[in-house]
C-alpha positions, -999 to +999 in steps of 0.1 A: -163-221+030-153-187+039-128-163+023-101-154+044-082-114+038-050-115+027-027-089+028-011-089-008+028-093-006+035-080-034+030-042-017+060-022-022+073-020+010+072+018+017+037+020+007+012+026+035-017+006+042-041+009+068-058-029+079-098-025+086-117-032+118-133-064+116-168-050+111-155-030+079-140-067+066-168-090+072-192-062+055-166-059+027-163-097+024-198-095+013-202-069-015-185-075-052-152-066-059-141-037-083-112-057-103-096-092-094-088-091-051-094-054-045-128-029-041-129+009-048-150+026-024-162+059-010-155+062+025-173+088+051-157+090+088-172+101+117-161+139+112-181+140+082-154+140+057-154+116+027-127+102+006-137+092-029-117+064-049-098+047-018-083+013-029-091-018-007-070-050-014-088-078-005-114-069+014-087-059+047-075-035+040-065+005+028-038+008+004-042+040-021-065+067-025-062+082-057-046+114-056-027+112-026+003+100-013-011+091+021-041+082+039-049+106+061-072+089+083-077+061+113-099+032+098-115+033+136-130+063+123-151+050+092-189+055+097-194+040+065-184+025+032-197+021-004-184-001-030-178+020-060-183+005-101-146+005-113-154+026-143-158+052-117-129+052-102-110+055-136-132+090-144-151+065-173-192+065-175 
């Protein structure tokens, strides 16, 4: 049996999110979580920027990046993704 992404409903409703492209999901689907229903990763677009400490909620999609109030970027334009540890992503070692 697969796992199906859900979009959590409990989002507030102003906040953005950003939903993945397929590829990004099914490659997400795959790797461990962070915490229960969500993955912390680095991602690196096309441009060659990275963002460090972006919030994925169940594997679909973007909802926070630490540190800003917006994501600032098209998910089309993700060359790739790592899955963070989620002592990381709180500044621990």
């Amino acid at each position: 049996m697969s796992r199906v992404p859900i979009i959590r409903h409990n989002l507030k409703e102003s906040m953005e999110y950003k939903k993945l492209p397929d590829k990004w999901i099914k490659y997400l689907m795959s790797e461990p979580e962070s915490g229960m229903g969500y993955q912390i990763v680095v991602i690196t677009l096309t441009d060659g920027r990275q963002f460090d400490n972006v919030v994925v909620d169940s594997a679909s999609a973007i909802v926070e990046i630490k540190g800003s109030d917006k994501i600032p970027f098209d998910p089309n334009d993700i060359s790739s993704i790592e899955v963070k540890p989620y002592q990381k992503y709180w500044g621990n070692k």
